[in-house]
Every structure is written in C-alpha cells, then in structure tokens.
N, C-alpha and C positions, 0 to 999 in steps of 0.2 A: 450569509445571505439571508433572504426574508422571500419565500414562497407560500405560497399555499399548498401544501405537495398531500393535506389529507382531504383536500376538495369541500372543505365546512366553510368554503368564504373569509374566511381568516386568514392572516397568514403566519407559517410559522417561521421561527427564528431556525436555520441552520449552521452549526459550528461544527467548524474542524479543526482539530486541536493536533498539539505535537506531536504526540502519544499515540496519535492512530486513530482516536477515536471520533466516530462520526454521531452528532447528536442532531435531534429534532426535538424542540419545545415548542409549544402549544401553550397559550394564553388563556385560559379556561376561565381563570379569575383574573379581577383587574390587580390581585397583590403579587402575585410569582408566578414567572414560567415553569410548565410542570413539563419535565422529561418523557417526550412520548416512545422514543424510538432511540435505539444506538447501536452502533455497528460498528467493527473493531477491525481496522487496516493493519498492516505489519511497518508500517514505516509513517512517518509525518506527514502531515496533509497540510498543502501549500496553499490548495485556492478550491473553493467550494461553491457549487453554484445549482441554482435547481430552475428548470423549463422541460418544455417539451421536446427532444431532441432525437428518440430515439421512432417513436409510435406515435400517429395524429392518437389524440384521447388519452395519452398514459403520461403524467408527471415523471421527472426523473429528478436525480438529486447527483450532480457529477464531481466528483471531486480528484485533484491534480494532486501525485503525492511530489516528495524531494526528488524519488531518481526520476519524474517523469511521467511515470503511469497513469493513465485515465483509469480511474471505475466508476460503474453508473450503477444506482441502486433506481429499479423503475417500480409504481405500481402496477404494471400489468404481470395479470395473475402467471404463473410458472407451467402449474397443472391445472391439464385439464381433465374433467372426468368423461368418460364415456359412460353409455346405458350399462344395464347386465349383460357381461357377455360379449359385450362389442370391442370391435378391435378398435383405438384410435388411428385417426386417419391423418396423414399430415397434409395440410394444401398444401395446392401447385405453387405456392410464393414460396413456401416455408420449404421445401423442398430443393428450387431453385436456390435459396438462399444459403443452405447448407453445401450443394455443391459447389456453388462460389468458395464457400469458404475455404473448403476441403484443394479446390484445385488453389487457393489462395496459398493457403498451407502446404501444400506440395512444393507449389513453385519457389516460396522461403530454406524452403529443408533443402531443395537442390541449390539455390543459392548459397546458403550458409557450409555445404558441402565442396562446393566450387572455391571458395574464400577459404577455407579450411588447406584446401590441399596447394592454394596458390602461397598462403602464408608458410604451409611446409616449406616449401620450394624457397622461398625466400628464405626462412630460418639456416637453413642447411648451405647451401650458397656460400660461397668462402669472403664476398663481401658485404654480408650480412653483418648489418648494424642494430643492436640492442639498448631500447631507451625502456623507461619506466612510465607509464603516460601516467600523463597529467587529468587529477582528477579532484574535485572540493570537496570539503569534509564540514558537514553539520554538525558544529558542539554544542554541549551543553554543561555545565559546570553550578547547578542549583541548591541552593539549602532549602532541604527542608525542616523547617519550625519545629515542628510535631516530635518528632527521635532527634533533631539537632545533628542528622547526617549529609552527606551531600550525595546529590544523583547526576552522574557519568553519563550522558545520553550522547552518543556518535552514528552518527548515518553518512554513509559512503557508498555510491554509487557502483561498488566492486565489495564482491564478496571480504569479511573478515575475517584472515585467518586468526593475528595474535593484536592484544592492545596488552603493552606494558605501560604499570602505573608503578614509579619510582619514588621512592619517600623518602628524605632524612629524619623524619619521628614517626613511630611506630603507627599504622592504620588498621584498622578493621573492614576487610569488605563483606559487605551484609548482599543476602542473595537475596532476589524480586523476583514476582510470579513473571515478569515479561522476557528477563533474563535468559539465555539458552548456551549461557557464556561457560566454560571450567575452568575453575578458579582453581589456578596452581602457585602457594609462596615461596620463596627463596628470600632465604636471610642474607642480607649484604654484607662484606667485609668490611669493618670499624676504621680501616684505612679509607 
C-alpha cells in the first residue's frame, strides 16, 4: 500500500512480505526508497493496508497475516509521562474501555470452557466419531542463488509438531536464525 503514515505530506510505500516482515520506505531522494521502519511478524503477511482506523488524528498501518490475524501498528504515543511525583491518571474512556475488554475476555474464557467440557462429552460418548480436520498448508520450496541451497518455508494454521523431509540422495539441512525447528537424522535402509 502507499500512505503517508509519517505525516511529511508524502507518501510512503508499505510492504508485507512472506517472511513476516513489515517495511516502510520513504522517498527522501527522487533515486531510491530509503528503509524507514520494519517490524518483524511471526508468520506471512497477506494483505497490508494503512488509514485511520483505530483513533480520530493517529495513522495506523494494518496488516492481515495467513492464519488470520489482524495487527495494527499506530502512531499514537504508548507512554505517557506525568510531572515529578504524579501518579498517572487513566480517563473515564480509557477506563471504560479496559472494562469492556476485560468482561469481553471473561465472557470468551467461559465460552471456550463451555465448548471444552461439551467436546469432552462428546469425545467420551460411545458414538463418538473421530475425523482430522481439514486444514491449507502454505509452501514454499525456494532457491537461493547466494549458498545454491533451497529454503522449506510451511505455514499451517495448527500448531507443528513433526515435518519429514525424505531424500533418495544424500541432503544437508542448514539451520536459519528464524528457524525454532530440532533437527533430528535417520539414515534410511538401501532397500
């Protein structure tokens, strides 16, 4: 997308890339956009978009990842300071707004404990039926140029326990700072 999200009357270029990561370039010169900003998702980012969304006066920058998730990165400030000595005070909105939340979050926890003990009941049940749901799988199967290796990139909307990679000639897996995978080999029978 293309916002103005640093308020200089410009706009900048927004990209989300595969990889998670969330960039802002700024046009400072008319030869190359220069990297202002980046921010580092854990999973692919599908659709990126910047407006006002959240606060009248604060830019945001939202981006949609694979499984789903919204996150919004906004300008308005985090902290705030108070004088020496002063306690900060939350306003009556900010206050309000945290209770919503909190009974929002309640009301989820008892839902999701409701569905928990309804799904017992059913599991236990003598005609209880067991499928595997159905779920899509993000690949990726890339060369990189540079070492001449390939990069394995899988996103799956359920947790990973095991990925097997199966070879008829011999592979090397090389380990990446994004990686949080244990690499364990087994040599296969020549049969």
């Amino acid at each position: 997308d293309s916002f103005d999200i640093l308020g200089d009357g410009v706009k900048e270029l927004l990209v989300g890339r595969d990889d998670g990561m969330i960039e802002i370039y700024n046009f400072e010169s008319a030869d190359d956009p220069v990297l202002r900003h980046d921010y580092a998702l854990s999973e692919s980012i599908a659709s990126i978009q910047g407006g006002c969304v959240g606060k009248d006066g604060y830019d945001e920058i939202l981006a949609a990842t694979y499984s789903g998730w919204l996150t919004g990165l906004t300008t308005e400030p985090v902290h705030r300071e108070g004088g020496s000595g002063e306690e900060l005070k939350l306003s009556q909105e900010m206050q309000s707004k945290i209770s919503s939340l909190r009974n929002e979050l309640e009301h989820l926890q008892m839902k999701v404990l409701q569905e928990r003990e309804k799904y017992q009941q059913c599991s236990q049940s003598s005609t209880a039926v067991s499928s595997v749901p159905a779920f899509s799988v993000n690949d990726k199967f890339t060369l990189n140029k540079d070492d001449a290796s390939y990069s394995l990139i899988l996103e799956v909307q359920t947790a990973i326990d095991n990925v097997l990679v199966q070879s008829d000639v011999p592979i090397d897996l090389l380990d990446v700072d994004k990686n949080s995978a244990v690499v364990s080999f087994s040599s296969c029978d020549s049969e």
